[in-house]
C-alpha positions as CSV (number, residue, x, y, z in Angstrom):
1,X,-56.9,66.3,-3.5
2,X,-53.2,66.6,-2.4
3,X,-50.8,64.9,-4.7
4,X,-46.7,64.7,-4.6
5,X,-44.9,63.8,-7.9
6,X,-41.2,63.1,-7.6
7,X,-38.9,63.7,-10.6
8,X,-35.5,63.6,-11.3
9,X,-34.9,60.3,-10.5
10,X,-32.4,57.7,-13.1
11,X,-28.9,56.0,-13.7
12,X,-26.1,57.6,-12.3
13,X,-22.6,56.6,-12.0
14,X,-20.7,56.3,-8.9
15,X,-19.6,58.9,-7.6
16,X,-22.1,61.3,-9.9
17,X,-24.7,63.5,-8.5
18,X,-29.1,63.9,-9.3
19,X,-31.5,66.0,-7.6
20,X,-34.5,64.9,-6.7
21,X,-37.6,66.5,-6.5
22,X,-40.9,66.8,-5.0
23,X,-43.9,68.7,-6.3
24,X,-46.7,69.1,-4.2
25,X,-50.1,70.0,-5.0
26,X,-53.9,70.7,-3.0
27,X,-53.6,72.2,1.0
28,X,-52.2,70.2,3.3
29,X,-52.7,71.5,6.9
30,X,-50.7,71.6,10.0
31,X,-47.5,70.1,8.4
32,X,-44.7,68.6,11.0
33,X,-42.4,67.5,8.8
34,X,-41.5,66.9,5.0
35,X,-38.8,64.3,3.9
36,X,-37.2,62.0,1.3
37,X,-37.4,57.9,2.3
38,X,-36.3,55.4,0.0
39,X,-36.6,51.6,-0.5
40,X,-33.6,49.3,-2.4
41,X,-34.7,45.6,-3.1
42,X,-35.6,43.2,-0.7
43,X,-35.2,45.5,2.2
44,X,-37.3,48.1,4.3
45,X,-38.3,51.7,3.2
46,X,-35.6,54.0,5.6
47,X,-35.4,57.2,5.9
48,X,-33.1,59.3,4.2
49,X,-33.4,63.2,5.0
50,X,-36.7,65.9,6.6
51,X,-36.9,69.0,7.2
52,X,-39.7,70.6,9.3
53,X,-41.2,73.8,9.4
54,X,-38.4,76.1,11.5
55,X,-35.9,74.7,8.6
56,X,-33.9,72.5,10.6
57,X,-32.9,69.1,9.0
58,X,-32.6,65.7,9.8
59,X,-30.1,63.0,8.0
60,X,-29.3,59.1,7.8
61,X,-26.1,58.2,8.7
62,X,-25.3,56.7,5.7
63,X,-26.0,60.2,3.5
64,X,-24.8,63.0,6.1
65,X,-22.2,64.9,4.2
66,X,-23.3,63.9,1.0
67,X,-27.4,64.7,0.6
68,X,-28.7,67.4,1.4
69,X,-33.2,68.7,1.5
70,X,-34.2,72.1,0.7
71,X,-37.5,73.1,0.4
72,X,-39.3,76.0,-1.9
73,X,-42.0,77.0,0.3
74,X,-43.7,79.8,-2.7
75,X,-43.1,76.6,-4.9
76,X,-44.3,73.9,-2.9
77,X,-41.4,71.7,-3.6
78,X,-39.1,69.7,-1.7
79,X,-35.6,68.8,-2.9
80,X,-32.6,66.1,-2.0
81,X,-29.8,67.0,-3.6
82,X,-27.6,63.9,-4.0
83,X,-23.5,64.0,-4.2
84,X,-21.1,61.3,-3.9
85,X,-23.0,58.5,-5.1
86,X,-22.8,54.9,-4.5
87,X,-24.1,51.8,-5.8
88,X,-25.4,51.2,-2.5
89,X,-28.0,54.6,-2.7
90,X,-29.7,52.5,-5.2
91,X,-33.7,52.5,-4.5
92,X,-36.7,54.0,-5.2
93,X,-37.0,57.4,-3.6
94,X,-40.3,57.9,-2.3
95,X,-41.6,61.9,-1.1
96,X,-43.1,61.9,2.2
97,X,-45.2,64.6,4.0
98,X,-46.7,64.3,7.4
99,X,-48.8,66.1,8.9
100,X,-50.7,65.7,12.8
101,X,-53.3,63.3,11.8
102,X,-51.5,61.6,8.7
103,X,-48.9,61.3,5.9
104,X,-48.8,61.3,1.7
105,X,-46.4,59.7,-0.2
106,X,-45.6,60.0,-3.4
107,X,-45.2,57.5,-6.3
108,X,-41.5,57.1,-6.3
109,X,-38.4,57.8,-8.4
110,X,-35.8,55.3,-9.5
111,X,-32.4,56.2,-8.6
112,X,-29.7,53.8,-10.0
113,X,-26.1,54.0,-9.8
114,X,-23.9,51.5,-11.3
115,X,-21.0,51.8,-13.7
């Protein structure tokens, strides 16, 4: 049964930094893509960051410069290092791996940030 767990989620000030991570557990096959989305109140889960197999990465607008997704491939982990935060990052971070024929998601992590 696959399974991702995020951690490292909680209440940051602006301007601080959290990492973010993403444990991933059973075989997931024929993987296109793994990536960090999030959801703040009242509004629509976006995407935040991916990264696909070759290592290349993808960004929001709103978090190029200042997030940034690594991935431990002998750990099976996924990570969004977050810089430079604002109040308006505030969401629940949600892991996301898709595959050719479907996607997991993960529980979600709070990430707050507010004086």
């Amino acid at each position: 049964q696959v399974q991702l767990v995020e951690s490292g989620g909680g209440v940051v000030q602006p301007g601080g930094s959290l990492r973010l991570s993403c444990a991933v557990s059973g075989t997931i096959s024929r993987v296109n893509a793994m990536g960090w989305y999030r959801q703040a109140p009242g509004k629509q889960r976006e995407l935040v960051a991916t990264i696909i197999g070759s290592g290349s990465t993808n960004y929001a607008d709103s978090v190029k410069g200042r997030f940034t997704i690594s991935r431990d491939n002998a750990k099976n982990t996924v990570y969004l290092q977050m810089n430079s935060l604002k109040p308006e990052d505030t969401a629940v971070y949600y892991c996301n791996v898709r595959t050719v024929v479907r996607q997991y998601w993960g529980q979600g992590t709070q990430v707050t940030v507010s004086s």
